[in-house]
C-alpha positions as CSV (number, residue, x, y, z in Angstrom):
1,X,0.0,0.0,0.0
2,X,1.1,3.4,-0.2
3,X,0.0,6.0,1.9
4,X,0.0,10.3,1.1
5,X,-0.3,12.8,3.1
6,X,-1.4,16.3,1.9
7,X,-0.9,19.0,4.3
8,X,0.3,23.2,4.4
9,X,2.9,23.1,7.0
10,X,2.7,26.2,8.5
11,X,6.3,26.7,10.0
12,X,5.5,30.4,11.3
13,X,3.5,28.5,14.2
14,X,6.9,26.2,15.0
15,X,8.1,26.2,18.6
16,X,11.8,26.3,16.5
17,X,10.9,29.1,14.4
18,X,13.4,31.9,16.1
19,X,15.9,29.2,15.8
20,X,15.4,28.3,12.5
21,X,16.3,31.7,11.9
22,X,19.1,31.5,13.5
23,X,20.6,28.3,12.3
24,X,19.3,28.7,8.2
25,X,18.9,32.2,7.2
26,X,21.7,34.5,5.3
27,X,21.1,37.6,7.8
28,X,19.3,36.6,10.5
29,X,19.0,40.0,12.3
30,X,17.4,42.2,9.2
31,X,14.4,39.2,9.3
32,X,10.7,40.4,9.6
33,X,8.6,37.5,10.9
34,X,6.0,39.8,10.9
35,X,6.6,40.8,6.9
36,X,3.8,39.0,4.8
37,X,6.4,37.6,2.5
38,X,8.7,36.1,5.0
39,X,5.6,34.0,6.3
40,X,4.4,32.9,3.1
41,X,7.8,31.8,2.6
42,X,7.8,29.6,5.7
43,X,4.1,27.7,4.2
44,X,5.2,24.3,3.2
45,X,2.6,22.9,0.3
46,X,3.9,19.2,1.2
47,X,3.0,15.4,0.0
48,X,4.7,13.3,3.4
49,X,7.0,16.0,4.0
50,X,7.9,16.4,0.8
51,X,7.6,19.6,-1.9
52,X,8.4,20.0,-5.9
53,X,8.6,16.4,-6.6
54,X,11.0,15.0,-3.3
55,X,9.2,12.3,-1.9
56,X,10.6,9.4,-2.2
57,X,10.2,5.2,-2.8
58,X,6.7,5.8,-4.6
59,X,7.6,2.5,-7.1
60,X,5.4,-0.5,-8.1
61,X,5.1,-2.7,-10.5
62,X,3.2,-3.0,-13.4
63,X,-0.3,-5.0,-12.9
64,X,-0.8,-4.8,-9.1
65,X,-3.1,-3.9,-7.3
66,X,-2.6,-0.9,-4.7
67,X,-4.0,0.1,-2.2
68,X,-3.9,4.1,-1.9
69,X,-4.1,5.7,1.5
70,X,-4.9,9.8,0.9
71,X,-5.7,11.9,3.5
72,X,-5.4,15.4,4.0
73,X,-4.8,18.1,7.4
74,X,-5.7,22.2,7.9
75,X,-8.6,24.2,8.2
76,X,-11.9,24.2,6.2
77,X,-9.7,26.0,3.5
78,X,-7.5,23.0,3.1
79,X,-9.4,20.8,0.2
80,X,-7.1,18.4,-1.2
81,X,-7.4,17.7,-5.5
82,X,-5.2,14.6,-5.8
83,X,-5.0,13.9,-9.4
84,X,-3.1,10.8,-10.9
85,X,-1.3,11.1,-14.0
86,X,-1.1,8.6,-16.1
87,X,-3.2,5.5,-14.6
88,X,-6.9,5.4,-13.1
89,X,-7.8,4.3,-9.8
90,X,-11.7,2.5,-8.4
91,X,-13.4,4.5,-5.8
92,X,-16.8,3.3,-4.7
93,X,-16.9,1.0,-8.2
94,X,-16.3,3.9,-10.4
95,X,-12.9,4.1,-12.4
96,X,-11.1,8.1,-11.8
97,X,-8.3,9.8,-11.8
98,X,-8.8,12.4,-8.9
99,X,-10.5,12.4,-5.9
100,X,-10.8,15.5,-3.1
101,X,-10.2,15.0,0.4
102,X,-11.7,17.4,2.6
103,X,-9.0,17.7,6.2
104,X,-9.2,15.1,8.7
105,X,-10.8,12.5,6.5
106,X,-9.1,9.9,4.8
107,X,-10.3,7.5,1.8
108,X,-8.5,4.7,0.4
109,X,-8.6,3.8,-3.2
110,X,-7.4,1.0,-5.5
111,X,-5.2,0.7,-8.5
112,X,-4.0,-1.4,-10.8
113,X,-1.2,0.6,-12.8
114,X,-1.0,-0.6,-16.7
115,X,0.7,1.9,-17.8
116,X,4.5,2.2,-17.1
117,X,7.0,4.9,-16.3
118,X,7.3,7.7,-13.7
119,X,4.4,10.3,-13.5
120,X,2.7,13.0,-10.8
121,X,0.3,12.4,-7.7
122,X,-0.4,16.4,-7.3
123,X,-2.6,18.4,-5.7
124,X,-4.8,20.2,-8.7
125,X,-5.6,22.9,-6.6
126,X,-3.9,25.7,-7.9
127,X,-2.3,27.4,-5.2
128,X,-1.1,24.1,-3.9
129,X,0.0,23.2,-6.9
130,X,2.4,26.3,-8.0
131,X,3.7,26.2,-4.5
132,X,4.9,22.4,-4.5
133,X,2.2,20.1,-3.4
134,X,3.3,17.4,-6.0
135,X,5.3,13.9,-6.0
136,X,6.4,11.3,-8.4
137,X,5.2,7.4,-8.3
138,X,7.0,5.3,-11.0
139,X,5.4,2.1,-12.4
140,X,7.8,-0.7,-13.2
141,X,7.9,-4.1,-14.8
142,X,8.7,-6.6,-12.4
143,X,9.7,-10.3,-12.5
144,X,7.7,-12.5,-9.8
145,X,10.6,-12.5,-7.6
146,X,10.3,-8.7,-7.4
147,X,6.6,-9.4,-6.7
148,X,7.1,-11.9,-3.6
149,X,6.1,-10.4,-0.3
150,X,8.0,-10.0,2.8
151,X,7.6,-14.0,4.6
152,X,7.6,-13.1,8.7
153,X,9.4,-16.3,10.1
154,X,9.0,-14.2,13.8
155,X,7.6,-11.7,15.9
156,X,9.1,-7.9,15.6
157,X,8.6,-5.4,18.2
158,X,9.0,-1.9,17.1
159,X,9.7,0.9,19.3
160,X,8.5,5.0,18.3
161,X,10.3,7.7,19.6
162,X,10.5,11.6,19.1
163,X,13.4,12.8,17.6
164,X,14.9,16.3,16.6
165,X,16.4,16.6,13.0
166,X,17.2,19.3,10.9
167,X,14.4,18.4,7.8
168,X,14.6,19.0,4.2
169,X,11.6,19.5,2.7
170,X,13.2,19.8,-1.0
171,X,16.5,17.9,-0.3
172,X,17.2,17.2,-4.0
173,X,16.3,20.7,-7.3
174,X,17.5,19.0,-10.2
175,X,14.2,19.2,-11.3
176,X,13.4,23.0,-11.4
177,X,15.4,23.8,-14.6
178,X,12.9,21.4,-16.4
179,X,9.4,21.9,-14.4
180,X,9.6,25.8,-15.0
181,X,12.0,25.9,-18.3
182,X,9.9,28.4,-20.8
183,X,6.9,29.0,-18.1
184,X,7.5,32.5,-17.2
185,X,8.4,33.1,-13.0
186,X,9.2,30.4,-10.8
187,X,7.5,30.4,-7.4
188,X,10.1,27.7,-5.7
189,X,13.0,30.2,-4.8
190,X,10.1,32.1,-2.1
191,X,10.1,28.3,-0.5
192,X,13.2,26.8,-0.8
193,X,16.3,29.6,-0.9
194,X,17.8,31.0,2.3
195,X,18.3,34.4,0.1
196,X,16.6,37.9,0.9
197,X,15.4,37.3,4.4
198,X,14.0,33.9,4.2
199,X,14.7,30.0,5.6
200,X,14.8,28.2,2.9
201,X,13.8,24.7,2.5
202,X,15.7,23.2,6.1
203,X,13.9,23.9,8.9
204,X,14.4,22.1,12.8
205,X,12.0,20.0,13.5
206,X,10.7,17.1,15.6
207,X,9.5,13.6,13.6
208,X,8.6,10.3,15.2
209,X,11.3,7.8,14.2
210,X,10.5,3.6,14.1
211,X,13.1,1.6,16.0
């Protein structure tokens, strides 16, 4: 299964906020965090985590079935567009290719990918959509070794704990040349650059971590 997570991380509200502008920012002492650009800047339009195409280890193969997991968090201004590129999914026995999610509820859906190669899970929504709400799934051919499931020979017990980390949410921009090549002004820098006053892209935070 694969599960997605759409949410607008709101980083002005952090507890590490002052020291994120400490540890990430060019000129720390000429920041605003009152100034309405600085705190759009620190709005993360995130899949997992993740903006402009980061999230990670979305593969399958081609001809199974998966088992979607899309929910969404924020406010009542929050709607969620996810929109599949390039396969259909079955929601409630009808074949789509987007679905909203309202915040706080989750649906699951159910594809089975025929056709192959790498393509978007975004956010249609416009806003969220400029501003980075988008991540790559890639459907592969796969030989039935590939397809054989983990066997549990015994018992696991996992431990969850709280741990502070500097996060990423674009840890990897090989991909703005091409997204925004011959499209007129490019919206990432505002998110993602440490330049004029803003974070960036790092910020200090706390994730639960599986042990």
């Amino acid at each position: 299964y694969m599960g997605l997570m759409a949410t607008v991380f709101d980083e002005n509200l952090s507890w590490y906020l002052d020291e994120n502008i400490q540890t990430f920012t060019t000129s720390p002492k000429t920041v605003k965090k009152e100034d309405d650009g600085f705190m759009e800047s620190n709005k993360m339009h995130a899949i997992n985590g993740y903006v402009y195409n980061n999230l990670p280890d979305l593969r399958m193969c081609k001809g199974d079935t998966v088992s979607w997991h899309l929910s969404a968090l924020g406010s009542e201004t929050d709607i969620i567009s996810f929109y599949f590129q390039g396969n259909r999914f079955i929601y409630r026995q009808n074949r789509r290719d987007s679905i909203s999610v309202f915040p706080h509820i989750s649906h699951t859906v159910t594809m089975e990918p025929d056709s192959m190669g790498q393509f978007e899970v975004v956010s249609a929504t416009l806003d969220h959509y400029r501003n980075g709400m988008r991540a790559n799934y890639t459907v592969e051919k796969c030989g039935l070794f590939q397809r054989q499931g983990e066997v549990m020979l015994h018992s696991k017990t996992y431990y969850i704990a709280a741990v502070e980390i500097d996060w990423d949410y674009s840890p990897n921009r090989t991909w703005e040349a091409e997204m925004f090549r011959d499209r007129g002004m490019n919206p990432a820098p505002v998110f993602i650059d440490p330049q004029g006053g803003f974070i960036g892209s790092r910020y200090k935070k706390v994730v639960y971590r599986q042990y």
